[in-house]
N, C-alpha and C positions, 0 to 999 in steps of 0.2 A: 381252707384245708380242715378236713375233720380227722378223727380216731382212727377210721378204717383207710383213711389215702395213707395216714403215719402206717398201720400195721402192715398193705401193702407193700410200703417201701422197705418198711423193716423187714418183710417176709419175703423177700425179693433180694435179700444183700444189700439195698442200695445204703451207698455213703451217708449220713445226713448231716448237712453242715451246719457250724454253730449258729449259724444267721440267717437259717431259713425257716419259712413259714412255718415247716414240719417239726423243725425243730420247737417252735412256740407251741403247739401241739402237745408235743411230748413237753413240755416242761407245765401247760394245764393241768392233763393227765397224771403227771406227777404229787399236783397239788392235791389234788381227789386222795392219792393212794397214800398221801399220807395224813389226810384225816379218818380214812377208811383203818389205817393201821394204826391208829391214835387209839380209835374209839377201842379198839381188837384189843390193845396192847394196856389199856387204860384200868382194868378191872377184871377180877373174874365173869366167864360168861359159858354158859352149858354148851358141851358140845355142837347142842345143832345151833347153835345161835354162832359159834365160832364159824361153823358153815355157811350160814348165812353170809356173814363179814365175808368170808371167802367168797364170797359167790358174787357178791357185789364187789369186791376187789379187783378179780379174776373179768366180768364180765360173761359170767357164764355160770351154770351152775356146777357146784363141787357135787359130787357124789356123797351118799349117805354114808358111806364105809371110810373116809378119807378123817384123818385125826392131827391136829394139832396141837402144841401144846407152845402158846406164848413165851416171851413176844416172837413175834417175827415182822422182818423189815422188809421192804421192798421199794421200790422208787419207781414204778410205774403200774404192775400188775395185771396190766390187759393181756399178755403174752403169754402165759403161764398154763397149760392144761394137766390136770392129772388123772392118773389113773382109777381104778377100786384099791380098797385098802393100803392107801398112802398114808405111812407115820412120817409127820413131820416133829423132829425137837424142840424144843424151846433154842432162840436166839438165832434160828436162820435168815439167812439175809440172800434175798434174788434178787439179780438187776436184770429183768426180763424182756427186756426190749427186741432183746433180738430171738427173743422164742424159748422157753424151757417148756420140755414135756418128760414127764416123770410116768413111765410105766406102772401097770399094776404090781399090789403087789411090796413096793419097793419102801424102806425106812431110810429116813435121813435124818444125822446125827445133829446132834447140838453145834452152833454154831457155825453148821455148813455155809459155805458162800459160793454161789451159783453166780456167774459172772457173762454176760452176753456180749457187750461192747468194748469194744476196743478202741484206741484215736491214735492216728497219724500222728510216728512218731516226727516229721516235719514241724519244729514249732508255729511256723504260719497255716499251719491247719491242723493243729491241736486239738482244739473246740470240735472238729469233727467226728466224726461217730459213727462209729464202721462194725456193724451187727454182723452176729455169726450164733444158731440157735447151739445150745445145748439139749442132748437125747440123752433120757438115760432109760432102758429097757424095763424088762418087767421083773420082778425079784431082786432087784439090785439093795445092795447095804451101804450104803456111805458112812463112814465110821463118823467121828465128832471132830470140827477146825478141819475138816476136809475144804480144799478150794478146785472147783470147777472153773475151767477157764475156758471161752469163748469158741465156737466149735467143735466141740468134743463131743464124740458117742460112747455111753458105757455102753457093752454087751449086757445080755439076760444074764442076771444070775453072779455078777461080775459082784467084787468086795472092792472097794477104796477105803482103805486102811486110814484111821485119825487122821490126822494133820498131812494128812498127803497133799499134794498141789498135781492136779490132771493138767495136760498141758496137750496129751495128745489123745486118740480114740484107745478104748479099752476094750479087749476082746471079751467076748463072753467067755462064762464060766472062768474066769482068773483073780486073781488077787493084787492088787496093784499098792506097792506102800513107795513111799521116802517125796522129795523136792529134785528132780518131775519123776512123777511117778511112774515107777518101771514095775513090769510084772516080774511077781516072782515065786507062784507058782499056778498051777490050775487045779480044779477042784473035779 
């Protein structure tokens, strides 16, 4: 099994169980992205060289306009695409397996956590691992301690207010605060 049979299955919904090939796959893959995130996380580094890291993290290249600002964590990285001018904050944490794509355009706060997999809650297949991507649109704002949970699309333009927890999709142009996040007004 390689990278791309994991990403298909990932990109595809399929379950992955704790004892399967794919699964040793992704737990390789993981070891990569956190020396990749070491090296990121380990010292100051100039913009494009933080690109770089990202590019090699990602598996793809970041665009020139796209900005981070360390650390930020991840535990696989292949899954991950972004847009033009994407701010990311310092302390974000993705677990990308099951696909984030971050529109142009869009800022994400300090400490955001973008969350892709889920496990059967059946303790005898716990260890399992059941992907669902995260979308978020183009202009989107995720405020800071925002948590993105598995599944979920933000609309264009949409605000996720700090410490908000998304649990389901967000319409565009709205405002979404509180623990699960409810809209409560549009723009």
């Amino acid at each position: 099994m390689e990278l791309e049979d994991l990403l298909d299955a990932l990109n595809a919904g399929e379950t992955i169980t704790g004892d399967s090939p794919l699964h040793a796959v992704m737990h390789r893959t993981s070891q990569e992205a956190l020396r990749i995130t070491g090296e990121l996380n380990g010292g100051y580094h100039e913009p494009a060289r933080v690109r770089e890291l990202l590019s090699e993290l990602f598996g793809r290249p970041v665009p020139d306009t796209v900005m981070l600002f360390p650390p930020f964590r991840t535990d696989f990285g292949k899954n991950t695409v972004l847009g033009e001018r994407v701010f990311l904050n310092s302390g974000c944490a993705f677990q990308d397996q099951g696909g984030i794509t971050i529109g142009e355009g869009c800022q994400i706060g300090h400490n955001t956590v973008i969350a892709t997999l889920n496990h059967a809650l059946d303790p005898v297949h716990r260890l399992d691992m059941l992907p669902a991507p995260v979308v978020i649109g183009n202009n989107v704002w995720v405020g800071s301690n925002a948590t993105l949970l598995p599944g979920v699309t933000i609309g264009d333009n949409a605000v996720v207010a700090a410490a908000a927890v998304v649990t389901k999709d967000v319409p565009a142009d709205s405002v979404v605060v509180g623990s699960p996040a409810r809209v409560v007004r549009s723009l």
